[in-house]
Structure formats: structure tokens, C-alpha cells
Wavefront OBJ file of the C-alpha trace (Angstrom):
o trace
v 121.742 76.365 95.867
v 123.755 73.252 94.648
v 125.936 72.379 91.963
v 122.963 70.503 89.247
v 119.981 71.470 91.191
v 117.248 73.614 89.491
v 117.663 77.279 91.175
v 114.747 79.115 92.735
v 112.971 81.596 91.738
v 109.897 83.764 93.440
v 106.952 84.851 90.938
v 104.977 87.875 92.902
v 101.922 88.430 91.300
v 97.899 89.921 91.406
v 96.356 92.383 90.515
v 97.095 96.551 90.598
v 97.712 98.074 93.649
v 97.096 94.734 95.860
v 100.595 95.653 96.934
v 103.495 93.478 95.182
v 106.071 95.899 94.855
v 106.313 96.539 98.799
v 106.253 92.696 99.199
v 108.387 91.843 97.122
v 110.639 94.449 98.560
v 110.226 92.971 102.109
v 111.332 89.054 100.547
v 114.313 90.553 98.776
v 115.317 92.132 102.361
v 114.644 89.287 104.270
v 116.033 86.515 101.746
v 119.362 88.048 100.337
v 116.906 88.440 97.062
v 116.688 90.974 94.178
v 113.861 92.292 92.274
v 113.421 91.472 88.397
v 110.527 94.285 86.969
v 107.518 92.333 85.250
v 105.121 95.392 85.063
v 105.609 97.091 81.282
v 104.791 100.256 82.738
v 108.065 100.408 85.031
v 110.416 100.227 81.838
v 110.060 103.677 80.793
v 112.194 106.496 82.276
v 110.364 109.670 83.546
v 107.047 107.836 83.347
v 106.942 107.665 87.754
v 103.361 109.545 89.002
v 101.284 107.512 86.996
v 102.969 104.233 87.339
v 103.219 104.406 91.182
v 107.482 103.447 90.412
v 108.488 103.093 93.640
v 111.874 106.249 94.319
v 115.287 104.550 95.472
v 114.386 105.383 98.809
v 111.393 103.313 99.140
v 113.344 100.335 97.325
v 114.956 99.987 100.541
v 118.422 99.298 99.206
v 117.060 96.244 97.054
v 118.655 96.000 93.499
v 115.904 95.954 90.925
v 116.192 95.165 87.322
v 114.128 96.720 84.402
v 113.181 99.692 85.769
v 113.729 103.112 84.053
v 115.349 101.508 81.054
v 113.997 102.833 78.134
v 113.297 105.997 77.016
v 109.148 106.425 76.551
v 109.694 107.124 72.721
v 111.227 103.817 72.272
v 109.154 100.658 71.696
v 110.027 96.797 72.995
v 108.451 93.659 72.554
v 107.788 90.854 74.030
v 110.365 88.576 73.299
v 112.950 91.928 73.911
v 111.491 91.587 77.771
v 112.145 87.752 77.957
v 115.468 88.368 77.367
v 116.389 91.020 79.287
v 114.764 89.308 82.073
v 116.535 85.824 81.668
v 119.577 87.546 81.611
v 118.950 89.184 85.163
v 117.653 85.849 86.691
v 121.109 84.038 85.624
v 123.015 87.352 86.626
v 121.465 86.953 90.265
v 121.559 83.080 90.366
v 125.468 84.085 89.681
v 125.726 86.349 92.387
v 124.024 83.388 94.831
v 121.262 85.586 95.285
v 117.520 85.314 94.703
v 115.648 85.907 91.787
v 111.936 87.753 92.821
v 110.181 88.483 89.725
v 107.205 90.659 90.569
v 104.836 92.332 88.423
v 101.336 92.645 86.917
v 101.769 92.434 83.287
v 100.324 88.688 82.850
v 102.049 88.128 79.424
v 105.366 89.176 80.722
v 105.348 87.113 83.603
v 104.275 83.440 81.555
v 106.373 84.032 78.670
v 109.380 84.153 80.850
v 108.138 81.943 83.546
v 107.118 79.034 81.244
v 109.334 79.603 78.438
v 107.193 80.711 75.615
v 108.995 80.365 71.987
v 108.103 83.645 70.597
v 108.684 83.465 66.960
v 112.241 85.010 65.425
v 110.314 88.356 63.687
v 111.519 91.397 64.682
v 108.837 94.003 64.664
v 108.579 95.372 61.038
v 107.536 99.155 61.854
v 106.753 100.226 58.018
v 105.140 97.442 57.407
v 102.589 97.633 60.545
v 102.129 101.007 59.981
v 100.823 99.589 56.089
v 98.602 97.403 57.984
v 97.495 99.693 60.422
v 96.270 102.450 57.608
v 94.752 98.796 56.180
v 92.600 98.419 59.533
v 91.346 102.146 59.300
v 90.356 102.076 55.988
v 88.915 98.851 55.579
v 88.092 97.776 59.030
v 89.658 95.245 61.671
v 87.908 92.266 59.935
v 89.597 92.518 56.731
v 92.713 92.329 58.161
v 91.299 88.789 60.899
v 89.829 87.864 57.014
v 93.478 87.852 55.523
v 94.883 86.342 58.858
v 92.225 83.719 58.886
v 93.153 82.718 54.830
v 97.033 82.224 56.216
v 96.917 81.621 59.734
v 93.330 79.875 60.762
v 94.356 78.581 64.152
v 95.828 81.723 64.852
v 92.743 83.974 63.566
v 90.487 81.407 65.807
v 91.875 82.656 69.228
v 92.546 86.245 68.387
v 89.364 88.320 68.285
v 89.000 90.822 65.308
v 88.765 93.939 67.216
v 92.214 93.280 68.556
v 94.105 94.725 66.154
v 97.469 94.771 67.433
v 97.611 90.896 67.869
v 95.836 90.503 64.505
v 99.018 92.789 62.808
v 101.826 90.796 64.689
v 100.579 87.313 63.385
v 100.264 89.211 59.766
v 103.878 90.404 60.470
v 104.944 87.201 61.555
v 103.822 85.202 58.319
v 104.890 87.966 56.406
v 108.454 88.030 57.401
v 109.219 84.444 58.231
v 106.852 83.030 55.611
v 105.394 80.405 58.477
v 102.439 80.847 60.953
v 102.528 82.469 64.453
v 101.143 79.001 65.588
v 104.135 76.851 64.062
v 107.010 78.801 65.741
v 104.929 79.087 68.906
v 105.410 76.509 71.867
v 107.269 75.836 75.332
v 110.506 76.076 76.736
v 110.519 76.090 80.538
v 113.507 77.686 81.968
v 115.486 75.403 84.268
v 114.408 77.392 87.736
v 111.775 75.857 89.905
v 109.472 78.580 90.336
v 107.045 79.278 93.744
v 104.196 81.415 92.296
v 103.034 83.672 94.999
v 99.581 85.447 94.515
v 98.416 88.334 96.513
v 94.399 89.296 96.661
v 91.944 91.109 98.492
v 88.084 91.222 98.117
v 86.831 93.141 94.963
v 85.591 96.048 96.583
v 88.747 96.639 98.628
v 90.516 96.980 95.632
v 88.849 99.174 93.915
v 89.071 101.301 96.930
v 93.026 101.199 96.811
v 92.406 101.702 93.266
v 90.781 105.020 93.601
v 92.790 106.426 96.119
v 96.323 105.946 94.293
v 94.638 107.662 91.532
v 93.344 110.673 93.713
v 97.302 110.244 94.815
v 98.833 110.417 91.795
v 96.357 113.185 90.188
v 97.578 115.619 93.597
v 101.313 114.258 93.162
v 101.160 116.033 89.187
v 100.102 113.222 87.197
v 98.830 116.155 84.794
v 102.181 117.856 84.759
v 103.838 114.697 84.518
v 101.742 114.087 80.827
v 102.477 117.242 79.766
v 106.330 117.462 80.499
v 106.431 114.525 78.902
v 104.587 115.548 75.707
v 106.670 119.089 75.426
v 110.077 116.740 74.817
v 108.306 115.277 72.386
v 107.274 112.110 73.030
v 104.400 111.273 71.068
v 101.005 110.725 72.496
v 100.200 107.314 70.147
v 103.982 105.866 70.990
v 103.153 102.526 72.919
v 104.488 104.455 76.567
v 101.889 106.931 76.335
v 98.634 103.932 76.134
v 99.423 103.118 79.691
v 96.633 103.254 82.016
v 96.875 107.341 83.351
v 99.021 108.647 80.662
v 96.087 108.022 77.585
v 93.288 109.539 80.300
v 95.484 112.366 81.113
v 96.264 113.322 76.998
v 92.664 113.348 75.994
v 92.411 115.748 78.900
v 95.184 118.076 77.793
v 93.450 117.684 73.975
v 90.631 119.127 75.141
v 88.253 115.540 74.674
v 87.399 114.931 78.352
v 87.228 117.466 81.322
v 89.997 116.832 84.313
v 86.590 115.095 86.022
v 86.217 112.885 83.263
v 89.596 111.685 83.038
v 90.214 110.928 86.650
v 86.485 109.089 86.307
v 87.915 107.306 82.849
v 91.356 106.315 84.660
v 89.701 104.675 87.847
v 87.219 102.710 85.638
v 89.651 101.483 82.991
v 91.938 100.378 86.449
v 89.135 98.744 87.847
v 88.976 96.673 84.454
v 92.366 96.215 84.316
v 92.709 94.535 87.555
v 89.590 92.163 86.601
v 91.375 91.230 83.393
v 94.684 90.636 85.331
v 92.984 87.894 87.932
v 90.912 86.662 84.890
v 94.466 85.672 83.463
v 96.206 84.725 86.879
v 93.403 82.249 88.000
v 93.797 80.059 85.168
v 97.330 79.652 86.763
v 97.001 76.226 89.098
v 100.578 76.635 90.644
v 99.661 79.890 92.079
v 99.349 79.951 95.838
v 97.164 82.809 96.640
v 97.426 84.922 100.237
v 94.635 87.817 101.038
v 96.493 90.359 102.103
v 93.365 92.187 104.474
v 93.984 88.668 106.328
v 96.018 89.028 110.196
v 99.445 87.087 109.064
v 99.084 86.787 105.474
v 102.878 88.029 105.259
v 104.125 85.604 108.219
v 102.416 83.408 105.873
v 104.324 84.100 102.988
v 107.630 84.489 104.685
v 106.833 80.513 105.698
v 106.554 79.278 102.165
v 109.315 81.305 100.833
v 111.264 80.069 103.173
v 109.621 76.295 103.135
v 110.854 76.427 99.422
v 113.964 77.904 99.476
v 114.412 75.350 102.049
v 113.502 72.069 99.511
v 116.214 71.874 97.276
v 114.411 68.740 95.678
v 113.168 70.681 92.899
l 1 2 3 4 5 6 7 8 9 10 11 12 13 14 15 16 17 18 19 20 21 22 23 24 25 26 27 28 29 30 31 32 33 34 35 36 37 38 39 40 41 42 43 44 45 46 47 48 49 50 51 52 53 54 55 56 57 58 59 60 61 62 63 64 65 66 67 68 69 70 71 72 73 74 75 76 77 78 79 80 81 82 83 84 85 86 87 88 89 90 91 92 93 94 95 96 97 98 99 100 101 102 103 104 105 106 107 108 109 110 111 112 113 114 115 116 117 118 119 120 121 122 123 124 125 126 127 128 129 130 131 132 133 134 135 136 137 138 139 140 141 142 143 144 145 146 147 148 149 150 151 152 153 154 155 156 157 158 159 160 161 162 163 164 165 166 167 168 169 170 171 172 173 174 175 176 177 178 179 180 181 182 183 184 185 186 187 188 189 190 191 192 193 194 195 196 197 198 199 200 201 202 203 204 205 206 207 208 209 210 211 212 213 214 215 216 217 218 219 220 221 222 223 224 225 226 227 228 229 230 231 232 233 234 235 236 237 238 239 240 241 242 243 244 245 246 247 248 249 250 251 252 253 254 255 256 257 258 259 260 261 262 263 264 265 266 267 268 269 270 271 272 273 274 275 276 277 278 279 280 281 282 283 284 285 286 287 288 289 290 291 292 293 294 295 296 297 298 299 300 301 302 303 304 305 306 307 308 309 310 311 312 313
């Protein structure tokens, strides 16, 4: 890496269990690299059987970053994660090392990778919780109504019914007195980036998909839940709405049998995964790799090292 060139970084990415975390794992070992978390699940401390964390032992000695650092009563944004992750790719570009950022949380990985502005409003807890008795009472539309009256462009790509995206623009125009859409733009970070994509065919996946659930349901996914709802961590704080963890409470309230939830948590994966590729394939710079293929990791190793190997930028 010279003095004035743009530094490298590796962007791992696909869908749910397609396998990133062991690959990414191999490219740190072979390529002096380390690991920067982009999967929102991984942040949380004690939160391991239903986000398949990989233990110490199966990190193989690789340091990762953003894993187990927040307590699951805790909330982040965002723009909190784009920080926190910048910081780590400069710390490891410091240390001469490189920078893998894997992870299947598509907003995550573009608002780092491409340098999203994300506007300067911290979230506002009392007053979402005012808009979020607003959206019970009166519905989601009044609240994409109001949005709409202050923020059209904003209201015209965020669908009523998601209500959580429909509060933070409110929140944003509340706070800062300008749209979402004014403060929003680019940035890109000065790294050249190789975007690495890892697939399989549909039904595959879903296979995998099923299986680490049957997995994590006979490694104590239930106890897991439950542990973590006896120290008191609430069952509506944002930790709890992963994919798993909201199956598994609506078990332990009594709403769905332990059938129904492990039914509910494989079908909810299954659209999960669709929505990730949905967002990744809109990504041109991705290069993607089957990984049922005979050499798709020789592959990989190739351009990784092909890149690393152009300093040109």
C-alpha cells in the first residue's frame, strides 16, 4: 500500500447463510486481513444461537470488529455503524493490514461503502415514541400524509406501511428543520473497494436456510430468548426484532406453538435472503462467485489477490 494511493478494501457480501463469515475468515488468513462486522445482528452481546456469531475458536485467530459490542437493550443507528466502522477500516489500513468488510445487512454495507451523508439528527426517543402512539391511533398514512406535506420527495420513495422510515424523516425535519432529502447525498470514502458476492441457486439456499434453523432451535435458541428476556431486555427493543429472536418470543407468549415458530422463522429467512439479493443485484461492481461451483474459492483467492496486486486504483 503506497504513500497517496487509495487503500484496499474487500466488501463480502450475499445473502444468509451462503457462507460469508467462513470466507471471509479464510481471506483474512490468507491476506494478513481483518474482519470489519456488517451484519446488525452480530452487534449485540449474548445474542449468539440465533445469529449463527461465529465463537473465537472458529474465528481462527482473525481480529474482527463490531461484534458483541452492545448490550441488546441498547439501540444504534445507522450513521452510529458508519462510524464505528470507518474508524476500524483506518485503524487496520494503520496497522498495514486489510480491511474485509463482510456482512448481510445491505444498508450497512452502502452507507459505509459509498459514503452516504446521513443527516446530523440524533434519534429523538420521546419524540418517536409521540409518533409511534400517532401511527397506532390514527394509522401509518396519517403520519406518510404529514411527511408528504413537508417532505414530498421523501414520502414518494418510502411506502406508508413502513413506519419506521416514515418516523425518522418526521424526526429528521423535526429536529433540523430541513428535509431528509436535502442533507442526504454521497461521500465515497477514499478506499478502492473489490465487491465480492457469494450465491448459490435458490433452492440450495433455502436448504442451508432450514437446516441452521433446525441447528440453532437444538443448540437452545429457545433458552437463549428466554435468558435473555429474564435480565430484562425487552421483547419490542430493536435486538429482540431480529429474525429468530421475534419467532421465538411469540412462542414463549403463548401466540404460536414451538412448530409454528420454527415454520415462521424459516419463512421470514427465506424472505429475508430474497430481499437481500433484491438489494445486492442492483449493485454493478459486484463480482458474483457460486459457491456449489468446483473452485469458486481458488477463484476468489485470484481476484483478491489480482486486486491487491493493482495498486492503480
Amino acid at each position: 500500500m503506497g504513500m497517496g494511493k487509495p487503500k484496499p478494501v474487500i466488501a463480502l457480501v450475499g445473502p444468509t447463510s451462503v457462507g460469508k463469515t467462513a470466507t471471509a475468515i479464510r481471506i483474512a488468513q490468507e491476506f494478513d486481513g481483518e474482519v470489519v462486522s456488517a451484519d446488525s445482528r452480530y452487534l449485540y452481546r449474548g445474542m449468539d444461537i440465533g445469529t449463527d456469531k461465529p465463537s473465537s475458536e472458529e474465528r481462527g485467530g482473525v481480529p474482527h470488529h463490531l461484534i458483541d459490542v452492545l448490550d441488546p437493550r441498547d439501540d444504534y443507528s445507522l450513521a452510529l455503524f458508519q462510524n464505528d466502522a470507518r474508524r476500524a477500516i483506518e485503524e487496520i489500513h494503520g496497522r498495514g493490514r486489510l480491511p474485509i468488510v463482510a456482512g448481510g445487512t445491505p444498508l450497512y454495507l452502502r452507507a459505509l461503502l459509498e459514503g452516504w451523508r446521513i443527516p446530523p439528527a440524533p434519534p429523538n426517543p420521546e419524540l418517536r415514541a409521540q409518533l409511534e402512539l400517532r401511527a397506532r391511533e390514527q394509522g401509518p398514512e396519517a403520519l406518510h400524509r404529514e411527511l408528504a406535506q413537508v417532505d414530498p420527495a421523501a414520502a414518494a420513495r418510502i411506502p406508508p406501511e413502513n413506519v419506521r422510515r416514515v418516523i425518522r424523516a418526521l424526526e429528521v425535519f423535526i429536529v433540523t428543520g430541513r428535509r431528509m432529502t436535502e442533507l442526504e447525498g454521497k461521500e465515497p470514502p477514499d478506499w478502492r473497494t473489490l465487491w465480492i458476492g457469494l450465491t448459490m441457486p435458490r433452492e440450495e439456499l433455502y436448504r442451508r436456510i432450514d437446516e441452521r434453523v433446525d441447528r440453532q432451535i437444538a443448540r437452545g435458541l429457545v433458552e437463549e430468548v428466554r435468558r435473555l428476556l429474564e435480565e430484562g431486555v425487552p421483547p419490542t427493543a430493536p435486538s429482540m426484532t431480529a429474525l429468530g429472536y421475534r419467532q421465538v418470543v411469540a412462542y414463549l407468549q403463548g401466540k404460536w406453538t414451538l412448530e409454528e415458530a420454527i415454520a415462521r422463522i424459516k419463512y421470514d429467512t427465506h424472505r429475508y435472503a430474497r430481499h437481500q439479493l433484491t438489494w445486492l443485484r442492483r449493485l454493478p461492481q459486484i463480482e458474483w462467485f457460486d459457491v456449489t461451483r468446483t473452485g469458486w474459492y481458488e477463484a476468489v483467492r485470484e481476484r483478491v489477490r489480482a486486486f491487491l496486486a493493482d495498486e492503480s486504483g
